[in-house]
N, CA, C and O atoms as a GROMACS GRO file, in nm:
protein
  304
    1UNK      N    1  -0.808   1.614  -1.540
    1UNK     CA    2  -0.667   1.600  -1.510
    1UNK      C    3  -0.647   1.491  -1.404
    1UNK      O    4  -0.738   1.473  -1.323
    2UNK      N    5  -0.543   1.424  -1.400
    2UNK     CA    6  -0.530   1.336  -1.372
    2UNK      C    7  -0.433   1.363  -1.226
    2UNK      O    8  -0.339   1.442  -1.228
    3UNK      N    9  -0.467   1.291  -1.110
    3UNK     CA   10  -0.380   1.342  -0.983
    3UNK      C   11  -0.267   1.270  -0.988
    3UNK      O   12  -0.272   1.154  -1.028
    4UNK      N   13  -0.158   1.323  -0.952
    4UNK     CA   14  -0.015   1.234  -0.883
    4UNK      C   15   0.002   1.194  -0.852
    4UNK      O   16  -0.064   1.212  -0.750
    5UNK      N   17   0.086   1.074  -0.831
    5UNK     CA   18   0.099   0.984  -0.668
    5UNK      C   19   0.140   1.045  -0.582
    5UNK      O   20   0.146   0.981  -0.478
    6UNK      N   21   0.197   1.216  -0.572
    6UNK     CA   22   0.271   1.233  -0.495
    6UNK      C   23   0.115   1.285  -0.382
    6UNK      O   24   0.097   1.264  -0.261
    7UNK      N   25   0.017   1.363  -0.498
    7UNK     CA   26  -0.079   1.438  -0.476
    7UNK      C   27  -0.203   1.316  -0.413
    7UNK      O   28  -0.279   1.370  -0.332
    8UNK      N   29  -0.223   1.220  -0.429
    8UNK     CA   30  -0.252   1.094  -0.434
    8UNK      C   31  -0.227   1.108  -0.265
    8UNK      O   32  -0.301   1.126  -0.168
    9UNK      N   33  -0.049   1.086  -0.292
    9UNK     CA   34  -0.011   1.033  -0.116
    9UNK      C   35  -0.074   1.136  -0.016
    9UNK      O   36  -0.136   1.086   0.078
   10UNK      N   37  -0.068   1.271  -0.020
   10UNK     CA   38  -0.090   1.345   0.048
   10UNK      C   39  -0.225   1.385   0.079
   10UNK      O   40  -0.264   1.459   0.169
   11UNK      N   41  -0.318   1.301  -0.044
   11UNK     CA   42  -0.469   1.300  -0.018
   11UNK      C   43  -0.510   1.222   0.107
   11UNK      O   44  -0.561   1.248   0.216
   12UNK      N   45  -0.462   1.110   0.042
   12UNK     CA   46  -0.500   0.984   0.131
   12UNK      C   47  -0.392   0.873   0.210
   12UNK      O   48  -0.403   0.755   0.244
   13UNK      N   49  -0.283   0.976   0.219
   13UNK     CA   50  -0.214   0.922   0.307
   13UNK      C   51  -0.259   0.875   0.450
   13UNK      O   52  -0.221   0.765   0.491
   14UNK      N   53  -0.324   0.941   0.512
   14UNK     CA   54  -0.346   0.993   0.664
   14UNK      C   55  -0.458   0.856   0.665
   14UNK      O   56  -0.496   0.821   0.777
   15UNK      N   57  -0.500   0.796   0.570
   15UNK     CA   58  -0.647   0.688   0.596
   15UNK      C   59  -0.554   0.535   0.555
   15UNK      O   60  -0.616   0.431   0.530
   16UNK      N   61  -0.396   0.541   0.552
   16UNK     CA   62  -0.337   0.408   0.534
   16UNK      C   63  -0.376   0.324   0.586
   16UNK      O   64  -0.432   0.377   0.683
   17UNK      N   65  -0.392   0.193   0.596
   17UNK     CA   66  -0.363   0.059   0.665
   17UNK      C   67  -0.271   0.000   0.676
   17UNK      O   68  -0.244  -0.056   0.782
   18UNK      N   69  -0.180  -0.008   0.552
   18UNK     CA   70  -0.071  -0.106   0.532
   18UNK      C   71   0.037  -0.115   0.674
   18UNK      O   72   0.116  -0.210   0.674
   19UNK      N   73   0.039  -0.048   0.755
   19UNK     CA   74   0.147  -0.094   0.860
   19UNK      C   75   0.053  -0.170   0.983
   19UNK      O   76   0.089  -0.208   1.094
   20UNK      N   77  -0.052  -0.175   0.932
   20UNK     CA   78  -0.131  -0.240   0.998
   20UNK      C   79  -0.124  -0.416   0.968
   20UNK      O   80  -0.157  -0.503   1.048
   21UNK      N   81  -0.075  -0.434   0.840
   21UNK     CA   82  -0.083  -0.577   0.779
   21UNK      C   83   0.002  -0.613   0.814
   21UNK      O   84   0.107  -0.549   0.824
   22UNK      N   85  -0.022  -0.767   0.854
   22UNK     CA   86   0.043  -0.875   0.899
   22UNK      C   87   0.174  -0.863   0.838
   22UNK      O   88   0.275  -0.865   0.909
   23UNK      N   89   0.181  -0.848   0.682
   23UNK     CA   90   0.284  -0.846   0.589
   23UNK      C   91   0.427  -0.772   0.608
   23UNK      O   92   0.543  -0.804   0.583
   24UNK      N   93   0.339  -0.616   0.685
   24UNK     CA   94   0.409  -0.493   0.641
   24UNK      C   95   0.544  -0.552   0.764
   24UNK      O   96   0.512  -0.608   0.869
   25UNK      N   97   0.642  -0.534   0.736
   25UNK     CA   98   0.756  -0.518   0.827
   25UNK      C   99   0.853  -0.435   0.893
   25UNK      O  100   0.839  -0.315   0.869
   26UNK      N  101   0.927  -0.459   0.953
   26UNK     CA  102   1.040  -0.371   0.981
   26UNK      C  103   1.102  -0.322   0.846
   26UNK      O  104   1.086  -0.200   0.838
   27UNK      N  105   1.154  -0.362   0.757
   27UNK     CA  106   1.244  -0.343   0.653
   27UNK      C  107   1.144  -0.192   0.600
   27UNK      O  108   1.182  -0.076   0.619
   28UNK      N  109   0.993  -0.239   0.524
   28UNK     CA  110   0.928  -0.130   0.520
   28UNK      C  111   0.891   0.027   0.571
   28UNK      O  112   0.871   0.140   0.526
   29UNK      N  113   0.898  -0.052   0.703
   29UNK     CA  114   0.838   0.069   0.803
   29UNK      C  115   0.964   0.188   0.782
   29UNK      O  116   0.946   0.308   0.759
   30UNK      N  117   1.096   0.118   0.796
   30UNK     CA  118   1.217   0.170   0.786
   30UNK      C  119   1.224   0.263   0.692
   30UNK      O  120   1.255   0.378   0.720
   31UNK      N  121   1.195   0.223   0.566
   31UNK     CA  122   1.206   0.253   0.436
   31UNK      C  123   1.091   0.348   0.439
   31UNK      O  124   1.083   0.417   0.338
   32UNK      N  125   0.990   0.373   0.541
   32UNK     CA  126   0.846   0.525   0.491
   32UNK      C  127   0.800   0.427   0.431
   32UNK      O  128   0.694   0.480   0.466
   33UNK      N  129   0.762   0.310   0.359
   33UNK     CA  130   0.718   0.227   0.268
   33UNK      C  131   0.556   0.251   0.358
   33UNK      O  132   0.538   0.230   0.478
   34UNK      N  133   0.438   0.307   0.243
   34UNK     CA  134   0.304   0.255   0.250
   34UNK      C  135   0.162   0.324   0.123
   34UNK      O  136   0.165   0.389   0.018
   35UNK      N  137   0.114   0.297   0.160
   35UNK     CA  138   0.024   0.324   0.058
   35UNK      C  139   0.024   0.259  -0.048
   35UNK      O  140  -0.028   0.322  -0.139
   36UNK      N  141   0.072   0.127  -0.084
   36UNK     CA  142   0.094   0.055  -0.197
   36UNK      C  143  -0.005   0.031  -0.286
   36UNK      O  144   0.014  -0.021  -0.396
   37UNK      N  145  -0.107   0.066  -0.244
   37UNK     CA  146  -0.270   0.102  -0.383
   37UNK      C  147  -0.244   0.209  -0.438
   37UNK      O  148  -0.321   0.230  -0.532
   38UNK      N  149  -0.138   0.320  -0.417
   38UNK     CA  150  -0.078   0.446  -0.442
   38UNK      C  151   0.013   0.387  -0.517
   38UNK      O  152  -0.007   0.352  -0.633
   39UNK      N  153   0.142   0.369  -0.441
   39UNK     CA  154   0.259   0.390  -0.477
   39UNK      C  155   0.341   0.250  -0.554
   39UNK      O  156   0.457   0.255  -0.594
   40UNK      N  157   0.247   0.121  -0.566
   40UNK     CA  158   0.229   0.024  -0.631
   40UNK      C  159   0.363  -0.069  -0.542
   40UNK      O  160   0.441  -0.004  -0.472
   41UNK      N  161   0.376  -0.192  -0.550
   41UNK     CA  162   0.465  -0.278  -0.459
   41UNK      C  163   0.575  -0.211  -0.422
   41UNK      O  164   0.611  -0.103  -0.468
   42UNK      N  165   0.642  -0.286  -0.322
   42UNK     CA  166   0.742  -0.220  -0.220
   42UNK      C  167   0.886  -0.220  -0.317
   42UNK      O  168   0.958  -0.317  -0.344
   43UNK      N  169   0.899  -0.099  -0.352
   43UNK     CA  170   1.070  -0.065  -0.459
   43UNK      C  171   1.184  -0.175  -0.408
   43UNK      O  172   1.233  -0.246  -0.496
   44UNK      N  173   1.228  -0.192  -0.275
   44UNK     CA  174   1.298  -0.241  -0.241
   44UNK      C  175   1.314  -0.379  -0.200
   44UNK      O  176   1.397  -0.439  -0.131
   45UNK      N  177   1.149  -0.428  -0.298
   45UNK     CA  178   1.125  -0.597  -0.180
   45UNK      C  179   1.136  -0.638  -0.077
   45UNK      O  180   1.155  -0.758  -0.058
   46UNK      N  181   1.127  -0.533   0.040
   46UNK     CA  182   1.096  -0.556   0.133
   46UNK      C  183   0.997  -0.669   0.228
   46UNK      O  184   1.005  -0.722   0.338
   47UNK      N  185   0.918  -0.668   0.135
   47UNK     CA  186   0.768  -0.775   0.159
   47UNK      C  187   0.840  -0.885   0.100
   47UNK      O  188   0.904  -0.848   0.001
   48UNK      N  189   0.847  -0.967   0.119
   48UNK     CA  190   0.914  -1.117   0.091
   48UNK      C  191   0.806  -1.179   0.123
   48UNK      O  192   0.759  -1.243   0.028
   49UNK      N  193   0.762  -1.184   0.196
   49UNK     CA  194   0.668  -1.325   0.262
   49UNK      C  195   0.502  -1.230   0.273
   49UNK      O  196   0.476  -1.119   0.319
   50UNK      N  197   0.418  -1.331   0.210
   50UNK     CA  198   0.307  -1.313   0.252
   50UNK      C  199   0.217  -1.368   0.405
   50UNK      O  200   0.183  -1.486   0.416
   51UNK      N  201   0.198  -1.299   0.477
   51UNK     CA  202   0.148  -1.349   0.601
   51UNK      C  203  -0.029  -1.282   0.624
   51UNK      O  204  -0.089  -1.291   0.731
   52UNK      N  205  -0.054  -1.252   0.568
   52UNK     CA  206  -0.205  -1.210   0.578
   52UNK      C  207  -0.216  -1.076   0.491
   52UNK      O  208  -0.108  -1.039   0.446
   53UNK      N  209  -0.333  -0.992   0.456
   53UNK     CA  210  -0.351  -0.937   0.372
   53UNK      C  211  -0.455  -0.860   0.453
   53UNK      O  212  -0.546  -0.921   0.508
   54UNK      N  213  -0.441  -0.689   0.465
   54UNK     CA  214  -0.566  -0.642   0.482
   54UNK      C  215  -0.620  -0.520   0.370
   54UNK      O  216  -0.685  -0.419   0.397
   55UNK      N  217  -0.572  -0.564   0.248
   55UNK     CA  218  -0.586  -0.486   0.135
   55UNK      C  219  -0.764  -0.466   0.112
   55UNK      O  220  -0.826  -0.369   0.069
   56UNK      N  221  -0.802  -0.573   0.150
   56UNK     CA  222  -0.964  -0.567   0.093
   56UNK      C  223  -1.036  -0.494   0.184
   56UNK      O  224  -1.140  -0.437   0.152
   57UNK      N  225  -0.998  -0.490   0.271
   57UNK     CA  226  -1.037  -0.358   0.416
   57UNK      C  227  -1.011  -0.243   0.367
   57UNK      O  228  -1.078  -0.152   0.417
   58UNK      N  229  -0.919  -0.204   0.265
   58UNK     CA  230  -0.852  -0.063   0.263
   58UNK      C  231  -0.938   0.058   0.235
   58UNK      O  232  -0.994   0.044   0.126
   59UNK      N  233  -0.975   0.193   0.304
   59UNK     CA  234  -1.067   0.237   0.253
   59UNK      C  235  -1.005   0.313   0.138
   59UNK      O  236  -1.089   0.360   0.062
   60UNK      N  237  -0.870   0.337   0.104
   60UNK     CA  238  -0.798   0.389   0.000
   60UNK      C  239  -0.806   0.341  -0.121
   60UNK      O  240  -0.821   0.417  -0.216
   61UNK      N  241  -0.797   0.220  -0.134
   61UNK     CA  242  -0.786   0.133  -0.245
   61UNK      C  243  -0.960   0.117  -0.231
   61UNK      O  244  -1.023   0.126  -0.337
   62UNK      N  245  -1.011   0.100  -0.146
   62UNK     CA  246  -1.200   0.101  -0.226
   62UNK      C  247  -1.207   0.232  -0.260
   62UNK      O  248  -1.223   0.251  -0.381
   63UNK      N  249  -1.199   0.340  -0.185
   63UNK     CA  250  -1.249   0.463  -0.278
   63UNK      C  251  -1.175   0.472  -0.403
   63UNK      O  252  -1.251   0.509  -0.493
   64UNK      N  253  -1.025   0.448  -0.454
   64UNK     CA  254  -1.009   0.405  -0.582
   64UNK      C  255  -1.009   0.336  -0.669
   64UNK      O  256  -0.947   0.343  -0.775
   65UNK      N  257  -1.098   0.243  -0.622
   65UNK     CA  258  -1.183   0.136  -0.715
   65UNK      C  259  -1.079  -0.018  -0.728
   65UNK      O  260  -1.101  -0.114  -0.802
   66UNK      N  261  -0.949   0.002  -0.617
   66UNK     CA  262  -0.886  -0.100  -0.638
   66UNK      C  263  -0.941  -0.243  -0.573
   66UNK      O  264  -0.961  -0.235  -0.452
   67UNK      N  265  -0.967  -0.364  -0.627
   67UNK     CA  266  -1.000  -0.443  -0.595
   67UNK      C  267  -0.906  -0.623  -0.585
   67UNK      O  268  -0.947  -0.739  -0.584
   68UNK      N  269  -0.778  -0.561  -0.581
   68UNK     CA  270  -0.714  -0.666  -0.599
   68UNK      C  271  -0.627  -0.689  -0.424
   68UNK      O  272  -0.652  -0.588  -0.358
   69UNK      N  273  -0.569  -0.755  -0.370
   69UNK     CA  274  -0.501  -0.812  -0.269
   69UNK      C  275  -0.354  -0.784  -0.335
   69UNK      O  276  -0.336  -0.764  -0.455
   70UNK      N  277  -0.231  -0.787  -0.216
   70UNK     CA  278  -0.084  -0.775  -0.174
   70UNK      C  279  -0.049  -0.681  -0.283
   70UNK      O  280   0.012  -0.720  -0.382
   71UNK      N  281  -0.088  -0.550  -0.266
   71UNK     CA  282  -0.033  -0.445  -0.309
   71UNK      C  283   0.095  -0.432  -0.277
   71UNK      O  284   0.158  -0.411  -0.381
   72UNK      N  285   0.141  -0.434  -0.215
   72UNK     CA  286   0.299  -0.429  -0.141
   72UNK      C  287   0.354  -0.526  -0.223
   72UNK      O  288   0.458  -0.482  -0.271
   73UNK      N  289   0.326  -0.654  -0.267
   73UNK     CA  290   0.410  -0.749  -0.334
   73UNK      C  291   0.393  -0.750  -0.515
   73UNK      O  292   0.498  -0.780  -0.572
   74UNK      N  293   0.296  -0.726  -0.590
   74UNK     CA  294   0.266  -0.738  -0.698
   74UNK      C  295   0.232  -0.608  -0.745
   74UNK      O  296   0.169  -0.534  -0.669
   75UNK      N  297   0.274  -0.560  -0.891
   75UNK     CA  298   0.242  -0.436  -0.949
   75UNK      C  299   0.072  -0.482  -1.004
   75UNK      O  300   0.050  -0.558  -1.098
   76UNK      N  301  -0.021  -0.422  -0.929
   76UNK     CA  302  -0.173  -0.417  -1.010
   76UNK      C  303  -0.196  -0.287  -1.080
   76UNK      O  304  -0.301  -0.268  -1.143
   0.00000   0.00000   0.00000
């Protein structure tokens, strides 16, 4: 069976990075916006501008095998 994003968030919420990235902003933070290896780019486009990336650090997205950069901006 397959887990939820909701079940997902509440796994591995608590091991986020994303407000840690250069990227993440006010508009986000505002919005609860994180976990975007979860919850896939920011609903509201918040992330406009790319300014650094610490997606490849993420231990969320490595333990789920994600291997791609700017989760917050692009659906992977």
């Amino acid at each position: 069976m397959t887990e939820s994003k909701s079940d997902l968030m509440m796994k591995y919420g608590p091991n986020c990075i994303c407000p840690k990235c250069p990227s993440y902003n006010k508009c986000a933070q505002f919005r609860s916006q994180r976990a975007f290896c979860i919850a896939g780019k920011s609903p509201s486009d918040c992330i406009k501008n790319e300014k650094g990336c610490v997606c490849g650090d993420c231990p969320v997205g490595n333990e789920l095998g994600k291997k791609e950069q700017y989760y917050c901006r692009y659906d992977l």
